[in-house]
C-alpha positions as CSV (number, residue, x, y, z in Angstrom):
1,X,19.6,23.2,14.5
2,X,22.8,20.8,16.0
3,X,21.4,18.9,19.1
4,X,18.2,18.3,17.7
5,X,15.9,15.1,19.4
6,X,13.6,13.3,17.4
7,X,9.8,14.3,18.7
8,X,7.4,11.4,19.1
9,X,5.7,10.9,15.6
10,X,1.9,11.1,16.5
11,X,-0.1,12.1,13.5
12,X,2.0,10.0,11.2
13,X,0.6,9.6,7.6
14,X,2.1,6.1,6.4
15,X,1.4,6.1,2.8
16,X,0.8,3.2,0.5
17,X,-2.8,3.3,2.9
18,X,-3.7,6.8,1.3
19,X,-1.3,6.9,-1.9
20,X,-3.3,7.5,-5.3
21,X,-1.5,5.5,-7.7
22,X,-0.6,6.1,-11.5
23,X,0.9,2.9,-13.2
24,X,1.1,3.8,-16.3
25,X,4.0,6.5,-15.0
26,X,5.3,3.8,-12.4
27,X,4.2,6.6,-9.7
28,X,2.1,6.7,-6.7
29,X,1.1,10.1,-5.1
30,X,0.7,11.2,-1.2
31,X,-0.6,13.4,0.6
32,X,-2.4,14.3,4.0
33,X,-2.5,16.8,7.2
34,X,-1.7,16.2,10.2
35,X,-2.2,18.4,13.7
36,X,1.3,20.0,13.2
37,X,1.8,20.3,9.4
38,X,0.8,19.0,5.8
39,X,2.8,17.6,3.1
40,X,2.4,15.6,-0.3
41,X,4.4,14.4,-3.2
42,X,4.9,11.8,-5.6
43,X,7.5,8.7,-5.8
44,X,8.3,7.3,-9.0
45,X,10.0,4.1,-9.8
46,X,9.7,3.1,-6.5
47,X,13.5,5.6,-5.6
48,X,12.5,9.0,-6.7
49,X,10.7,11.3,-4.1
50,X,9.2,14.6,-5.0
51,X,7.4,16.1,-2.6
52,X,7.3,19.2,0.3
53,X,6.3,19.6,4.0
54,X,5.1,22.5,5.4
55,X,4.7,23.3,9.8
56,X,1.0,24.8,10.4
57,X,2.3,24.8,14.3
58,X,3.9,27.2,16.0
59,X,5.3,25.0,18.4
60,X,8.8,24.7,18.8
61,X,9.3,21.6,16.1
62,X,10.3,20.9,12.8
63,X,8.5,19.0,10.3
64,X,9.9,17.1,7.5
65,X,9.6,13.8,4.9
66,X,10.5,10.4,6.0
67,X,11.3,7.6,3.3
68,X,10.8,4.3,4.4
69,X,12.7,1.2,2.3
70,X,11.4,-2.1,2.2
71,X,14.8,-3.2,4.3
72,X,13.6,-1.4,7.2
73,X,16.1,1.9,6.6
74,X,15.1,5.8,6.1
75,X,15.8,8.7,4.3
76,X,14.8,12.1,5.7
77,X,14.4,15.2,3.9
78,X,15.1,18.9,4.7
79,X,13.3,20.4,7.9
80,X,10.2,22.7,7.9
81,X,9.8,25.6,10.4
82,X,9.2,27.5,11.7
83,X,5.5,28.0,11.6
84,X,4.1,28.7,7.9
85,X,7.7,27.0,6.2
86,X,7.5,24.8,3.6
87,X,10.9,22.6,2.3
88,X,10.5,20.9,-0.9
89,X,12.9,17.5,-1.7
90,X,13.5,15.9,-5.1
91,X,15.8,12.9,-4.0
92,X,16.7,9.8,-5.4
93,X,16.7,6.6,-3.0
94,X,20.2,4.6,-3.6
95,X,17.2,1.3,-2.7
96,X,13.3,1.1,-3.3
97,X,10.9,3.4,-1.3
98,X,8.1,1.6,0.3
99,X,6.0,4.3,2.0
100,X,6.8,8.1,3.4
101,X,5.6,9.9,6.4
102,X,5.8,13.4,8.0
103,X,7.8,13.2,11.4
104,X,8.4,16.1,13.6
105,X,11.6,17.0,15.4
106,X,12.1,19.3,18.3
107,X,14.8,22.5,17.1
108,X,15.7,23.8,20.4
């Protein structure tokens, strides 16, 4: 997958807007589905991500977690495809997460 070009990001799930969250385990949940593929997790203590993205479109592109920090940077995890894929990440954020999102990316 060397060459790859990141895919414009229609369908993005930000998440804070649609995260469940569980303070007494300093965790907020996420989760949604999108026209190319679906994902969810969990982010603990605002630097550990545990979650998975799956493609559900045979289209060419890779699907995979974004973490957003606070400072504006990203994170991205491991890359979904083809079709019917799922990648999971446990990862540790070396700075705060403040929301995740599923991107896609074209794998010629």
């Amino acid at each position: 997958m060397v060459g790859a070009v990141v895919a414009a990001t229609a369908g993005l799930g930000i998440v804070p807007a649609e995260a469940g969250t569980d303070t007494a385990a300093g965790c907020w949940t996420f989760g949604n589905t999108t026209s190319f593929g679906t994902y969810g997790g969990q982010v603990c203590g605002s630097s550990h991500i545990m979650g998975w993205a799956k493609d559900t479109k045979a289209d060419g592109y890779c699907v995979f977690l974004r973490a957003h920090y606070p400072t504006g940077g990203y994170n991205d995890g491991p890359w979904a495809c083809p079709m019917n894929v799922t990648k999971n990440w446990d990862w540790w954020a070396p700075q705060g997460i403040s929301s995740v999102s599923i991107e896609k990316v074209y794998a010629p």
